[in-house]
C-alpha positions in Angstrom: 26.0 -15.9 -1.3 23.4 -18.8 -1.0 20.1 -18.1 -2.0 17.6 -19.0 0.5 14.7 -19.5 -1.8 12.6 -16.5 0.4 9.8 -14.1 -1.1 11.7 -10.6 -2.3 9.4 -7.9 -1.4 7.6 -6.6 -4.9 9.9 -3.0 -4.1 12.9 -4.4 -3.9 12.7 -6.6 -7.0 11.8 -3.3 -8.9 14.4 -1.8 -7.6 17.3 -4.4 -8.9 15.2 -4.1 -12.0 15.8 -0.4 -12.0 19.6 -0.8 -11.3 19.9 -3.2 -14.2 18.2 -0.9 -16.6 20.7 2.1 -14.9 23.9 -0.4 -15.0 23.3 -0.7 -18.9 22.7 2.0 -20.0 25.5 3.9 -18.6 27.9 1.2 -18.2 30.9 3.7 -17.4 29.3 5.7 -15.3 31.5 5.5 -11.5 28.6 7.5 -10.0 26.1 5.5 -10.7 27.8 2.2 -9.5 28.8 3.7 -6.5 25.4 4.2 -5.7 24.1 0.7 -7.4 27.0 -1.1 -4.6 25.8 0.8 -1.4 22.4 -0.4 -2.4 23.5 -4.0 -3.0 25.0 -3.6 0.7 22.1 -2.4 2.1 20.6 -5.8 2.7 20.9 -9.4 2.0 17.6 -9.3 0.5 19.0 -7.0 -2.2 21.8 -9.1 -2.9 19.1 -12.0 -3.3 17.2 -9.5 -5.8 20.3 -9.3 -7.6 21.4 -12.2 -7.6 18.3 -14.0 -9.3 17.9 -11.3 -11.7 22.0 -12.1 -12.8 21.0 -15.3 -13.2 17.4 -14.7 -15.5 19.9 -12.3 -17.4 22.6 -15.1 -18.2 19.4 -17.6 -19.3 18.7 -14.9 -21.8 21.9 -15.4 -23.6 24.4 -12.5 -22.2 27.1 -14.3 -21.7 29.1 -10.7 -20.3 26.8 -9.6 -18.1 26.9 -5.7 -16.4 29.4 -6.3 -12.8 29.6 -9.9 -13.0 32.0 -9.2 -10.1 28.8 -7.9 -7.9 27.2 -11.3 -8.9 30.0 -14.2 -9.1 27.6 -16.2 -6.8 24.6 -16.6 -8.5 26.7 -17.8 -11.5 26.9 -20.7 -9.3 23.0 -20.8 -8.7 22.7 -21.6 -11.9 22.7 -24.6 -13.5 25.4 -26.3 -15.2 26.8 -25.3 -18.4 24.8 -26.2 -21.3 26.1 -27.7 -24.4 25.9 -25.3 -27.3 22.6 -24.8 -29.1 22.7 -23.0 -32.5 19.4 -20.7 -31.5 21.1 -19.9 -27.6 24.5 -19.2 -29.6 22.8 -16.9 -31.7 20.5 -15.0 -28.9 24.0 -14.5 -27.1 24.9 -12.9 -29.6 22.1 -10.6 -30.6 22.1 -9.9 -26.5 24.8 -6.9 -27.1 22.5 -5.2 -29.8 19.6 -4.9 -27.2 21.2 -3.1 -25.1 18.9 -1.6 -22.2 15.9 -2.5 -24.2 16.8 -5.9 -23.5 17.2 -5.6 -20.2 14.2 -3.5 -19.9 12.1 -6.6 -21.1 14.1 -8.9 -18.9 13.2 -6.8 -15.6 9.3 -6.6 -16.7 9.8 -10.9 -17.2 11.5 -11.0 -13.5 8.5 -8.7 -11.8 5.7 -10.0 -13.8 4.6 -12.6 -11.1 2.8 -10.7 -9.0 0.7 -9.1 -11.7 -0.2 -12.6 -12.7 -1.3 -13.8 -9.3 -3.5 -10.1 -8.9 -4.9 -11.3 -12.4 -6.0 -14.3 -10.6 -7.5 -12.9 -7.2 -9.5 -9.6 -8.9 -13.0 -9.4 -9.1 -12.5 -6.1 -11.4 -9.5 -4.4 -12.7 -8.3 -1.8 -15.2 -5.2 -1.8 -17.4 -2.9 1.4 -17.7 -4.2 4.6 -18.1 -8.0 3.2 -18.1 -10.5 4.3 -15.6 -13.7 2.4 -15.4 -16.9 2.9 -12.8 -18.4 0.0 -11.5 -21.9 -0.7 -10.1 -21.8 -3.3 -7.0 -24.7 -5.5 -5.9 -26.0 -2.7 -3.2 -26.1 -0.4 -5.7 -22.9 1.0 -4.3 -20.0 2.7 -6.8 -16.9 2.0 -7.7 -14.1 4.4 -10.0 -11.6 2.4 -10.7 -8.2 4.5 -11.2 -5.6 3.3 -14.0 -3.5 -0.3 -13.3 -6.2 -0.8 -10.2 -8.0 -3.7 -8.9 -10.1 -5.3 -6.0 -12.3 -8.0 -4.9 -15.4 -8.0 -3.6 -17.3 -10.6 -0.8 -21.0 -9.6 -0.4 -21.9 -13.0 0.2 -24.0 -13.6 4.1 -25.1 -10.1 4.1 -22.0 -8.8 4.0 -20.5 -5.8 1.9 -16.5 -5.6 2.0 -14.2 -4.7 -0.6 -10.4 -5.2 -0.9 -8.5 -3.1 -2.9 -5.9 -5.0 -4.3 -4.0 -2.6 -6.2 -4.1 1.2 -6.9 -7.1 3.4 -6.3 -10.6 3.7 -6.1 -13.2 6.3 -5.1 -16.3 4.8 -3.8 -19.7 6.2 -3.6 -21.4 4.0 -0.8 -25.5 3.2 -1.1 -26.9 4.0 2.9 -27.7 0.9 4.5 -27.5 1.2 8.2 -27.7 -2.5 8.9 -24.9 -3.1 6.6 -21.5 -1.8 7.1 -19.7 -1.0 4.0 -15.7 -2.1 4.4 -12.7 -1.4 2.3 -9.9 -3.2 2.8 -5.9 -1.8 1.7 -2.8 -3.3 2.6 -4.5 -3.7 6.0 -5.7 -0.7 6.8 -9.7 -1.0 6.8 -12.1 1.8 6.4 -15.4 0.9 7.8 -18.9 3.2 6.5 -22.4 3.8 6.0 -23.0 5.8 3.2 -20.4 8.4 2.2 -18.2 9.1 -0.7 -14.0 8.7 -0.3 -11.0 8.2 -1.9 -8.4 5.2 -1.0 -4.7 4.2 -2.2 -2.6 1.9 -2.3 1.3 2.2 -3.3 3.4 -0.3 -1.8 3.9 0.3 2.0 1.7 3.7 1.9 -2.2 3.4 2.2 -4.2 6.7 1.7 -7.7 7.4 2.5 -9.1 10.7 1.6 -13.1 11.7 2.6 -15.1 13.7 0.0 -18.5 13.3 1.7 -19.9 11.9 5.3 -17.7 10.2 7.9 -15.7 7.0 7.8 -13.3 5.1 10.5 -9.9 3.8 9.5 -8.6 1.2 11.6 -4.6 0.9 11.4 -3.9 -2.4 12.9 -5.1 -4.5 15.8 -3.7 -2.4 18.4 -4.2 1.0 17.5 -7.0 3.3 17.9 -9.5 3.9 15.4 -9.2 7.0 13.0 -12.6 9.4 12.4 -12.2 11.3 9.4 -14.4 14.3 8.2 -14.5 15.7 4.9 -11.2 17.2 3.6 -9.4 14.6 6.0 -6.9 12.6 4.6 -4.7 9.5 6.4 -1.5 7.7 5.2 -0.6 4.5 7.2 3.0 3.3 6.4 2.6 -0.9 6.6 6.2 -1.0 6.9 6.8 1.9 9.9 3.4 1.7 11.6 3.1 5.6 11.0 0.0 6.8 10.8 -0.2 11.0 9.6 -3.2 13.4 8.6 -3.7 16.2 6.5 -6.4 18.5 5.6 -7.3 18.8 1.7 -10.0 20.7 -0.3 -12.9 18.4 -0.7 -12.4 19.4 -4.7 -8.7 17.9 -4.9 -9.6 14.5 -3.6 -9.4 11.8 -6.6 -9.0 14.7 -9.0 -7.2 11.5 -10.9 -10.9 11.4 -12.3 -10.0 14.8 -14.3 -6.6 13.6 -15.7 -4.7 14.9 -12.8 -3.6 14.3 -9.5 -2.3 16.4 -6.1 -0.2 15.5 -3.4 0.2 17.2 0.0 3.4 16.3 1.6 4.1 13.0 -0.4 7.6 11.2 -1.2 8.4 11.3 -4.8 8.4 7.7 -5.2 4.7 7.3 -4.2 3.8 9.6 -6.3 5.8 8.1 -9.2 3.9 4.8 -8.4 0.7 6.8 -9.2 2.3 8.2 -12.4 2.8 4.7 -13.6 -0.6 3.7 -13.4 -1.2 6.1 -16.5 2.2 5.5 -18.5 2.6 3.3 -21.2 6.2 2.3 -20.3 7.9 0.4 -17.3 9.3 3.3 -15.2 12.5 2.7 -12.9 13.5 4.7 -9.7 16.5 3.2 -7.9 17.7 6.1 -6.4 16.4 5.7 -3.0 17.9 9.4 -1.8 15.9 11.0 -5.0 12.6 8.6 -3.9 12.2 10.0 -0.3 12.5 13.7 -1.1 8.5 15.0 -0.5 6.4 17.2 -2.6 3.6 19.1 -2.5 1.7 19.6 -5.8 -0.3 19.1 -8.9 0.7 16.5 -11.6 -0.9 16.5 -14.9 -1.4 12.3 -15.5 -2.6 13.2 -19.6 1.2 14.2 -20.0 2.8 11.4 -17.9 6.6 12.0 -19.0 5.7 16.0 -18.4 4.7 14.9 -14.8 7.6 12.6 -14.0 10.0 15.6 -14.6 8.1 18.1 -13.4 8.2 15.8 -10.7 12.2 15.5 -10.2 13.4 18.3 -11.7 13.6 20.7 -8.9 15.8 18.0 -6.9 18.4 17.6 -9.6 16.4 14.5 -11.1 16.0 13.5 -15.1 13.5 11.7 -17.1 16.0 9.2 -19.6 14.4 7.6 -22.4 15.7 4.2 -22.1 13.3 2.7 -24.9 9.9 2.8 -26.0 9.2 1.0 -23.1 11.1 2.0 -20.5 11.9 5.4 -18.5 15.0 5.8 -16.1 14.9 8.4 -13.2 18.1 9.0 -11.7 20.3 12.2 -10.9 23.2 11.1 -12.6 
């Protein structure tokens, strides 16, 4: 296989991150390469995923890497062989002892790139597991969830805001001559004064309403969305689907009490929220496991209770891979 030199969407990179951390930690396990090879044939951009993280693996110095068979091409991506170095002989052979804790920090290297460039383009943001309120030039409020960003443009009387990454609740100032916009992942919410809850988590974008009215346009084409309080929307980028749901008014953002509740959500959005207040990278490569939904509440002060109070019903674990890494799988 040739790689084209294209983007790899953010997921899918993740997800050969995930398999790497799975691939060595349980290097004998038939199940779980069964599964890692019908993902690798799934698409040719997971075989690209692959491919470049093989490659970032070997220029760490493991010179045996986990099915080289899967990944005999990018070998020849590569560059040349390199004559020997005493400090790259001796990181080969300290690669063994790191086991999945090396590979852990190897797949946080190969996704790290996007967090860099959202470094760049954020007006505000929050590291893990910190919330932060923010007062914008109108007056307006801004609660920032955990691993969240946005940037704001109030600039020629304007008042939009896009959220970049996670969540944020937003108490809006009145100003009837000034629409207030939030931008996320395309999905724009356009309102006067009212107080409302949006998400972001890959292809999902959820808007929940606490207070007042707001319109949620989905795309150029489609028809504008009019939510009252309790109303909540989820817009799939990837699909075009566009669902509703009422909520009690008191379980929108409850993320603001250490907690959070899902109606009808797929496991791995809500394990994207759940990372937002854990400490370690957490991995879920099993697709199967990822789309099963759940309805509930998730204590985010207890993140490792959550995750498998998350999966356990559906045959999922919680593995301890390091200090920095957790593994979900079913096998």
């Amino acid at each position: 296989m040739r790689d084209t030199g294209t983007d790899i969407p953010q997921a899918i990179a993740e997800e050969a991150a995930g398999w790497m951390i799975a691939l060595q930690e349980e290097p004998g396990d038939h199940l779980c390469r069964d599964r890692f090879e019908h993902w690798l044939d799934q698409s040719e951009q997971h075989r690209q995923a692959w491919s470049r993280l093989q490659v970032a693996w070997q220029a760490l110095g493991a010179t045996v890497p986990v099915l080289k068979e899967s990944w005999k091409d990018a070998a020849h991506a590569s560059a040349s062989p390199r004559p020997y170095h005493p400090r790259r002989a001796g990181l080969a052979r300290r690669a063994g002892m790191f086991g999945a804790a090396a590979a852990a920090l190897l797949c946080l290297a190969f996704i790290v790139g996007p967090a860099i460039m959202l470094r760049m383009e954020a007006d505000y943001r929050t590291q893990t597991a910190e919330s932060r309120t923010i007062t914008l030039e109108d007056g307006s409020l801004v609660h920032l969830s955990g691993a969240s960003a946005i940037a704001t443009d109030f600039a020629n009387g304007r008042r939009a805001v896009r959220l970049l990454a996670g969540e944020a609740f937003f108490e809006v100032t009145p100003d009837k001559n000034r629409p207030f916009t939030v931008d996320a992942n395309g999905v724009e919410v356009t309102v006067l004064g009212t107080k409302f809850d949006v998400q972001t988590d890959g292809d999902l974008t959820v808007v929940a309403l606490a207070e007042g009215s707001v319109k949620a346009s989905v795309g150029r084409d489609a028809p504008a969305e009019f939510l009252a309080p309790g109303d909540q929307l989820t817009a799939n980028s990837a699909t075009g689907e566009v669902s509703r749901a009422t909520i009690p008014v008191s379980d929108i953002a409850t993320w603001r009490d250490g907690k959070i509740f899902v109606v009808d959500a797929t496991i791995g959005s809500v394990v994207e929220q759940i990372r937002r207040y854990h400490p370690a990278w957490i991995s879920l490569p099993d697709s199967t496991l990822a789309s099963r939904r759940v309805t509930g509440f998730y204590d985010l002060r207890n993140p490792d209770q959550a995750l498998q109070a998350l999966v356990m019903p559906y045959g999922g674990k919680v593995r301890r891979v390091s200090p920095i890494a957790r593994l979900i799988s079913r096998f």
